[in-house]
C-alpha positions as semicolon CSV with decimal commas, in nm:
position;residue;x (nm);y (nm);z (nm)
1;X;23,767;3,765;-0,791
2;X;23,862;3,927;-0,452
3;X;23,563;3,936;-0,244
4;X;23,514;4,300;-0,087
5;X;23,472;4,326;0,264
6;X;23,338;4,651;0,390
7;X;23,511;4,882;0,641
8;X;23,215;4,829;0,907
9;X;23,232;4,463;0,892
10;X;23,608;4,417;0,929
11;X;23,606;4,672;1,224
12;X;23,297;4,444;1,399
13;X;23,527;4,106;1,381
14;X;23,546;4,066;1,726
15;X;23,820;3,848;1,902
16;X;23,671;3,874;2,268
17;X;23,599;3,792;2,614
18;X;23,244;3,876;2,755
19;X;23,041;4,085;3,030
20;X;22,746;4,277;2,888
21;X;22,447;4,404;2,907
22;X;22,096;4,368;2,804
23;X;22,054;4,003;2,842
24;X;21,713;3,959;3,032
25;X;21,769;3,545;3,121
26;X;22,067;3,562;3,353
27;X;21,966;3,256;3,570
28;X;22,189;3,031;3,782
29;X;22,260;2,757;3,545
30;X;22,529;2,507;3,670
31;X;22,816;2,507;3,389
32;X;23,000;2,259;3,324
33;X;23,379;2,240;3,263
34;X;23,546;2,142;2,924
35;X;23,876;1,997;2,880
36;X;24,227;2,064;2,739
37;X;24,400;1,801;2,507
38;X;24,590;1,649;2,827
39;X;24,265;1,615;2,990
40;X;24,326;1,881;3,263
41;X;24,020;2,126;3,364
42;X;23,963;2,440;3,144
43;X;23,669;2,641;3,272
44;X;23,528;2,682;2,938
45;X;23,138;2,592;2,883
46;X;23,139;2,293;2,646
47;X;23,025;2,358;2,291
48;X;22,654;2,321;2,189
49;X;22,590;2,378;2,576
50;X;22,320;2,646;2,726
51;X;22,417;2,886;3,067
52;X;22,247;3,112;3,201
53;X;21,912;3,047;3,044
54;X;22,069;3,102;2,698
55;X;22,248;2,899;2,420
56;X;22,595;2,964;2,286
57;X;22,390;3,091;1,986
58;X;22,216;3,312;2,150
59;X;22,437;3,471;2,379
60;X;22,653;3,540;2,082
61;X;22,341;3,773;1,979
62;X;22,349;3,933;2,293
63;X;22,747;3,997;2,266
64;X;22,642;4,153;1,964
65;X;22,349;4,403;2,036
66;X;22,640;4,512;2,365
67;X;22,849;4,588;2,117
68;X;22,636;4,782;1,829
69;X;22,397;4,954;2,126
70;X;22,753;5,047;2,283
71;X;22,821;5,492;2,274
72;X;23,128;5,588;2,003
73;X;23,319;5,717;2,265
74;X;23,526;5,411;2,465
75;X;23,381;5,152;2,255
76;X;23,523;4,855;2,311
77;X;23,562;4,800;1,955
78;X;23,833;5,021;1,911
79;X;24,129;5,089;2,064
80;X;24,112;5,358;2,280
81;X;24,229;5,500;2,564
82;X;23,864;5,602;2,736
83;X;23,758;5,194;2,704
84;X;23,625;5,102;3,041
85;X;23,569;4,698;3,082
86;X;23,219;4,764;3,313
87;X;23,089;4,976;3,046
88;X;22,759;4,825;2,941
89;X;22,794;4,537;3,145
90;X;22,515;4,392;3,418
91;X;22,390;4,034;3,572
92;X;22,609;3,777;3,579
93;X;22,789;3,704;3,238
94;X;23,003;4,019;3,136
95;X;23,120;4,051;2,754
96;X;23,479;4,165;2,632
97;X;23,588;4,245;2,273
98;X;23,915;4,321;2,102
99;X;24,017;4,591;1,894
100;X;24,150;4,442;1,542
101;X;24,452;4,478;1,286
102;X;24,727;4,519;1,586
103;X;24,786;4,291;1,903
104;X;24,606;4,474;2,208
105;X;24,671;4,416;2,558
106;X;24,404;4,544;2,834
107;X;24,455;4,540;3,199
108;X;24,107;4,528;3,387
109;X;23,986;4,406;3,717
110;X;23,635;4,188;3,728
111;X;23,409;4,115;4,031
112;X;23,394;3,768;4,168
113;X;23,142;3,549;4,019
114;X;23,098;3,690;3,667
115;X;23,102;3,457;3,388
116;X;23,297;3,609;3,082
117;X;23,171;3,521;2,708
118;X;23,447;3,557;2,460
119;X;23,355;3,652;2,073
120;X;23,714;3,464;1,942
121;X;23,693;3,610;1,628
122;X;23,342;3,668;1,439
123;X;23,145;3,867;1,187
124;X;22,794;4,020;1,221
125;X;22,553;4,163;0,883
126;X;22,286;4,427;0,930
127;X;22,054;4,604;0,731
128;X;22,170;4,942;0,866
129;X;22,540;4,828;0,723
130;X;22,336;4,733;0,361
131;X;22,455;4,362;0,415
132;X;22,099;4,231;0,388
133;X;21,728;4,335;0,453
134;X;21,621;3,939;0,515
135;X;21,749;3,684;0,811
136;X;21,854;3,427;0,515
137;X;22,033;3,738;0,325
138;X;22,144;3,824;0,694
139;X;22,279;3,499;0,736
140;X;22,448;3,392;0,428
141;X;22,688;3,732;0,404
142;X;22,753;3,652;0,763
143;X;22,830;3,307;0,701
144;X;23,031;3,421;0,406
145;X;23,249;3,675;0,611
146;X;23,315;3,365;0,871
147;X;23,429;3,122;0,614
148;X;23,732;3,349;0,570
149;X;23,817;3,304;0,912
150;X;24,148;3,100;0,958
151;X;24,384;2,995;1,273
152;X;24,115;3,063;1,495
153;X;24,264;3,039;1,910
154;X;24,199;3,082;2,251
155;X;24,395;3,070;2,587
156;X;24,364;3,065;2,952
157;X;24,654;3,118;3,173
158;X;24,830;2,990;2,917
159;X;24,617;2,630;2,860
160;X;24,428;2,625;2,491
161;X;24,169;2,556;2,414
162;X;24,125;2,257;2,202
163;X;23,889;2,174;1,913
164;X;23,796;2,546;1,872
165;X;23,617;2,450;1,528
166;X;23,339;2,289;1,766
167;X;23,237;2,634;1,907
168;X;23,166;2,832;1,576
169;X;22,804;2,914;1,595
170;X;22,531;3,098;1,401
171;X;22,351;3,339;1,559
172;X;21,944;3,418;1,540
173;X;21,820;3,687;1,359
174;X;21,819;3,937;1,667
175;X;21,711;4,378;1,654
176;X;21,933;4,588;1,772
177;X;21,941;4,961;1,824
178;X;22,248;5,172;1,778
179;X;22,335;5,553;1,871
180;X;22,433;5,813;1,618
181;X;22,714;5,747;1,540
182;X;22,782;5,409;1,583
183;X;23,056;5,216;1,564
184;X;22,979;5,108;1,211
185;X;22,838;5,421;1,047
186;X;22,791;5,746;1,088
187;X;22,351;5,711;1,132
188;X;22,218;5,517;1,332
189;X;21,930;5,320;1,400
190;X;21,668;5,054;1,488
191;X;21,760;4,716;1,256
192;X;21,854;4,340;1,268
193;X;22,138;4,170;1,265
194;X;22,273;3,777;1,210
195;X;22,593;3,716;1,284
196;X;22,895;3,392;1,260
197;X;23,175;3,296;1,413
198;X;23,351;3,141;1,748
199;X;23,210;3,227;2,090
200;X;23,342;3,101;2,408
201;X;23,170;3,099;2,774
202;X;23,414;3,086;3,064
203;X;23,272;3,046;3,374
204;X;23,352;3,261;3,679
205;X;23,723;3,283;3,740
206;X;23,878;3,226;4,059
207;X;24,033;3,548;4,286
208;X;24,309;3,670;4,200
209;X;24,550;3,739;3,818
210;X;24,466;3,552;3,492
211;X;24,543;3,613;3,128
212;X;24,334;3,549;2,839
213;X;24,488;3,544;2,474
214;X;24,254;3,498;2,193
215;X;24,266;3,582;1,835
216;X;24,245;3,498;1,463
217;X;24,267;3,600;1,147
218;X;24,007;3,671;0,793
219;X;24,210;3,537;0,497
220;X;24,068;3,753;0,201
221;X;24,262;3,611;-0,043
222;X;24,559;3,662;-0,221
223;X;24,815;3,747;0,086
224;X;24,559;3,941;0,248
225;X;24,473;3,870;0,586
226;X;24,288;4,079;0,864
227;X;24,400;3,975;1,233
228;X;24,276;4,023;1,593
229;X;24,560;3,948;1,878
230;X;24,428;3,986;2,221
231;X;24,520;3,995;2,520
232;X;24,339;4,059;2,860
233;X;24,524;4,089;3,200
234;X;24,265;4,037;3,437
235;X;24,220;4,036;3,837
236;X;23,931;3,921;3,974
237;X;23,851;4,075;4,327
């Protein structure tokens, strides 16, 4: 039987970067930096690792409330033309997000010293979407959602990122509040939220032009597939 995925949910698989907002624990952590398959440097924040006073885990909650707190107009969901990368964003770690179902490319210029935390590809279930009232209802259709996910990836400046399957994480059951509209239905609302998939923390880039291409896809079954491609061409100044 083909599993039905609602409209919201597909539109909320996020294949992103990160700067946002809301996060209250944005201390100076040291991060550490992972590693490619050749051994070379990658500054990605090693799996099951904490920055910035928060966990993987968690921050992927925070990516999340950004996201569903985030105005219609410009949201970073979606591809439009009004999106503006230092919408929503404070502190030190900013959040992107990718548009899904064709490849996107952004061009956007970051301060110096922000940390950017990348949803790769991911899936979120909220009361307000009718995907569960409880966190272990919450969780399960989230986890569901994420088990679809296949041919998850990530690049910087053109180095991947290797054993991607280590940074898939659960979130906690986290409240959010979102406008009217929102960016998955047309009332909004006070509710909670769990959400699943693969989150990535970069640290602070150096000065100057980078590229990040991320992406992946929700296999549905039976030839159906839902894909993010994205692609952010970044200076940081």
């Amino acid at each position: 039987m083909k599993r039905f995925i609602p409209a919201s949910v597909i539109f909320t698989i996020v294949a992103i970067l990160t700067v946002v907002t809301g996060c209250s624990d944005r201390s100076d952590s040291p991060i550490a930096p992972g590693t490619t398959g050749d051994g070379s440097l990658l500054k990605v924040l090693p799996a099951h690792s904490h920055a910035y006073g928060k966990s993987l885990a968690q921050w992927s909650a925070e990516w999340w409330k950004w996201g569903m707190s985030h105005p219609l107009a410009g949201h970073p969901f979606n591809d439009d033309p009004s999106f503006q990368v230092t919408s929503g964003q404070s502190g030190k770690v900013w959040f992107l997000a990718a548009p899904g179902g064709s490849p996107v490319v952004r061009t956007c210029t970051i301060p110096n010293g922000k940390a950017l935390f990348i949803c790769v590809i991911g899936a979120e279930a909220s009361d307000l979407e009718g995907l569960g009232n409880t966190e272990a209802e919450q969780r399960a259709m989230a986890a569901s959602f994420a088990d679809m996910i296949v041919e998850p990836f990530c690049t910087v400046d053109g180095v991947p990122l290797q054993n991607i399957g280590d940074y898939r994480v659960s979130s906690p059951q986290f409240t959010f509040t979102a406008p009217t509209p929102w960016v998955f239905g047309t009332t909004g609302g006070t509710g909670t939220s769990v959400s699943d998939g693969y989150f990535v923390m970069l640290t602070p880039l150096s000065t100057g032009a980078h590229t990040l291409h991320y992406g992946g896809s929700f296999d549905f079954g039976g030839g159906s597939f839902y894909s993010f491609n994205m692609t952010y061409h970044l200076t940081v100044q």
